[in-house]
C-alpha positions as CSV (number, residue, x, y, z in Angstrom):
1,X,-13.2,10.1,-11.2
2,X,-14.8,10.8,-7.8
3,X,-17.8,13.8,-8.6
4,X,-19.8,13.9,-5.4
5,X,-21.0,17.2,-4.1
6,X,-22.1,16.2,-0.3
7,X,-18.3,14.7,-0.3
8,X,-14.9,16.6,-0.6
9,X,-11.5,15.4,0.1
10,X,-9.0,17.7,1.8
11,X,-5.5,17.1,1.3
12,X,-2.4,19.2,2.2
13,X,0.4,18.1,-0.6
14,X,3.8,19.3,0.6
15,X,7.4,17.9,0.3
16,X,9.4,16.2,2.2
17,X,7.1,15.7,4.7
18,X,8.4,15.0,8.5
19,X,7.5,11.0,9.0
20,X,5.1,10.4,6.1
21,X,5.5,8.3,3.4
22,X,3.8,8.9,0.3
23,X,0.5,9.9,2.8
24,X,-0.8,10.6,6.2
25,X,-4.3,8.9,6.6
26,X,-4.5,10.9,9.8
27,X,-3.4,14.4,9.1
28,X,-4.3,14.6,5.6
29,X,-1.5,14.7,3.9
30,X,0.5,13.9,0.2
31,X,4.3,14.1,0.6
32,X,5.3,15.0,-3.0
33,X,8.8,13.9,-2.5
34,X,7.9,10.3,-2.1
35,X,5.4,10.6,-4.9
36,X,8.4,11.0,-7.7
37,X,9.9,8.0,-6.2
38,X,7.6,5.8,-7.6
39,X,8.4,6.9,-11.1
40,X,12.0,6.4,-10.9
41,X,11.3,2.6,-11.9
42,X,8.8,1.8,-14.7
43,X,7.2,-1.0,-13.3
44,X,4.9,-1.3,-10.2
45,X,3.0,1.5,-8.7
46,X,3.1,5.0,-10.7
47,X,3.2,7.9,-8.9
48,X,-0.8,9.0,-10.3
49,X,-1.7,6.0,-8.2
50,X,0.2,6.6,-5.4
51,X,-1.6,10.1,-6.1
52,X,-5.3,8.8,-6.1
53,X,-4.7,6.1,-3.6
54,X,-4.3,9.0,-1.2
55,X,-7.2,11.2,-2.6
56,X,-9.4,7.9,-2.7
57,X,-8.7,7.7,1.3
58,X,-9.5,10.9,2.0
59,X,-12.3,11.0,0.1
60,X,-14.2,7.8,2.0
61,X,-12.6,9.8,5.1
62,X,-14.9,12.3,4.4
63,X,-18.0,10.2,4.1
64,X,-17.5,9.5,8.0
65,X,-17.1,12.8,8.9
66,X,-14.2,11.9,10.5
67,X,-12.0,15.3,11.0
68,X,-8.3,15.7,10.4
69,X,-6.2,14.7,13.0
70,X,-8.4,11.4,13.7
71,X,-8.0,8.4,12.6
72,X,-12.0,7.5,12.9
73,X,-14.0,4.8,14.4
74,X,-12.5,1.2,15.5
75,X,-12.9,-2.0,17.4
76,X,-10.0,-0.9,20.2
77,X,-10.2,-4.5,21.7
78,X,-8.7,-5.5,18.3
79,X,-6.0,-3.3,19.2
80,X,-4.8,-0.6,16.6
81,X,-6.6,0.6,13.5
82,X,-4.3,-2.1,11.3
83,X,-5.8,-4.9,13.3
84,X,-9.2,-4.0,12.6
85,X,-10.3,-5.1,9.7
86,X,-13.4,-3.0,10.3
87,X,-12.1,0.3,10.9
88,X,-12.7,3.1,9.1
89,X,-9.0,3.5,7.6
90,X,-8.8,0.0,6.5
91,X,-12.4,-0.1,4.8
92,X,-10.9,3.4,3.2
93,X,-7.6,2.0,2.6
94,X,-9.0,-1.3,0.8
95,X,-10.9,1.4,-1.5
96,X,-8.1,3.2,-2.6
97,X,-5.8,-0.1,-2.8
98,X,-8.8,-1.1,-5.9
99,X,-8.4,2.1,-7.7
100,X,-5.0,2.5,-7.5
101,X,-4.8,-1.3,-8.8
102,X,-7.3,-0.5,-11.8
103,X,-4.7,2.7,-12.6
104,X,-1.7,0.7,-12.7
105,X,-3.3,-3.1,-13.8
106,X,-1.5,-4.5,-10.6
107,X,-2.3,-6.5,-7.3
108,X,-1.0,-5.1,-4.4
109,X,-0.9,-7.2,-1.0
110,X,1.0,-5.2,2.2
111,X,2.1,-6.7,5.7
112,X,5.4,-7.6,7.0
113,X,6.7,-9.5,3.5
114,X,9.9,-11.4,3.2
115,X,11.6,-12.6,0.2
116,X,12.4,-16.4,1.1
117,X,14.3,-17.1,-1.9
118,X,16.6,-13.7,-0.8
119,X,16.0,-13.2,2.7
120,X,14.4,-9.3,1.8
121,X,12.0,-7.9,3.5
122,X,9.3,-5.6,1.7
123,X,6.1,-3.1,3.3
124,X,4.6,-4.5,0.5
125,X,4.8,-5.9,-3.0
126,X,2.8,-5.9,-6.2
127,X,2.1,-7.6,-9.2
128,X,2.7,-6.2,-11.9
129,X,0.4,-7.4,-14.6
130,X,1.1,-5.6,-17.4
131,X,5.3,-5.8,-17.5
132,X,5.0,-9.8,-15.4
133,X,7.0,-8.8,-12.8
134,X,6.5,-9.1,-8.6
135,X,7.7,-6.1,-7.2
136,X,9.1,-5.3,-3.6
137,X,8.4,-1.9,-1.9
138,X,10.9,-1.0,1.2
139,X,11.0,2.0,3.4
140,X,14.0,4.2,3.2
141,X,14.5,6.0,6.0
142,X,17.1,9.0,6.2
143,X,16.8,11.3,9.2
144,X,13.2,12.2,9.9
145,X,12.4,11.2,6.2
146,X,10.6,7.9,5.1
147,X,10.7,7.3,1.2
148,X,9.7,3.9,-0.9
149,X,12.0,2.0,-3.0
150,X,10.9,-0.1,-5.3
151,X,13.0,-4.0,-6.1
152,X,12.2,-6.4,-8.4
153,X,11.7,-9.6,-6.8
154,X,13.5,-11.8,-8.5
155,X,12.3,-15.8,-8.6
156,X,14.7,-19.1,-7.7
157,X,16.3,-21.0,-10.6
158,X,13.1,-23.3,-11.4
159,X,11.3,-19.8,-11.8
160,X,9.1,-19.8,-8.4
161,X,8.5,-16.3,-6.3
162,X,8.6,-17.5,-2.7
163,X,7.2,-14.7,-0.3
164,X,5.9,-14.9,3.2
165,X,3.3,-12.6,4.7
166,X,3.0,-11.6,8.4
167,X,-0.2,-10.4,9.3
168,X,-3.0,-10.6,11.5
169,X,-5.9,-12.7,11.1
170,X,-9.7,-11.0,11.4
171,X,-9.8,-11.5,15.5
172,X,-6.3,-9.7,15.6
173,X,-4.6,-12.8,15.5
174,X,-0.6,-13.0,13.7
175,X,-0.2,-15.3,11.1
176,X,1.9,-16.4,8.5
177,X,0.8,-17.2,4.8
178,X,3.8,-18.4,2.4
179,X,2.7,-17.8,-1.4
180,X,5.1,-20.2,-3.7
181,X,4.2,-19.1,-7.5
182,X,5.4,-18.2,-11.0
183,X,3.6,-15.7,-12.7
184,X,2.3,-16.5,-16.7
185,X,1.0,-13.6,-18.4
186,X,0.8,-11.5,-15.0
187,X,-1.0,-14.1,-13.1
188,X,0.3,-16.2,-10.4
189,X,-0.1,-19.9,-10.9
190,X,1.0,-22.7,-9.1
């Protein structure tokens, strides 16, 4: 998939990592533990995406020359490097988001998501293409620990998802984008 010899990425893969979930842009690093989590429900993101999404990210890291431990270059009047829709981790991010998407045949969007038809609130959700499902993605957290859990979203009685995005327009900006939609054939349609 990635065979570049000016470019490597370097990855520590442990388990149970300390505050990570699923990876650490900055420090480099693939919690295993979280990984398996995404195979526990057979629809949404597999854990060989979740996988590559992190080598993907690492790999553009590397391109920078930006070293573990650093999160690279950014616009610090936009405020962090999620506001920033130029920095260096979410051009890398927006890479691995495409290949993990081509892996799995879905189309992921994160932010601060809620449910409107339950009143959930996801890290991020997915479409899942292949089995015509919208999928929610929470963040577990048990001591020190973050894992993802993965929900079906399910739709109101006339069939409609109803989700609402927080996030930040391109000049740092919040907003708030509400998608109404059924999905036929694992596109959402109006």
């Amino acid at each position: 998939m990635i065979n570049d010899p000016e470019n490597i990425a370097k990855v520590t893969i442990d388990k149970d990592v300390p505050y990570v979930n699923t990876g650490d842009y900055i420090n480099q690093i693939i919690d295993l533990a979280d990984i398996y989590e995404y195979d526990k429900v057979p629809y949404g993101m597999s854990g060989i995406a979740a996988i590559m999404h992190e080598i993907v990210e690492q790999y553009e890291k590397s391109k920078h020359g930006t070293p573990i431990g650093s999160a690279g270059r950014w616009d610090k009047n936009q405020g962090g490097i999620l506001q920033d829709e130029n920095s260096d981790f979410n051009k890398d991010h927006a890479n691995a988001v495409k290949v993990q998407n081509k892996i799995d045949n879905t189309d992921r969007t994160q932010g601060d998501i809620i449910d409107i038809n339950s009143g959930r609130k996801y890290i991020m959700f997915y479409i899942d293409q292949t089995n015509n499902k919208v999928v929610g993605i929470t963040e577990q957290k048990k001591g020190n620990q973050f894992t993802p859990q993965k929900t079906e979203i399910k739709t109101d009685k006339d069939g409609y998802y109803d989700l609402g995005v927080n996030r930040f327009d391109d000049r740092g900006n919040p907003q708030f984008i509400r998608a109404r939609f059924k999905l036929k054939n694992g596109k959402p349609i109006k």
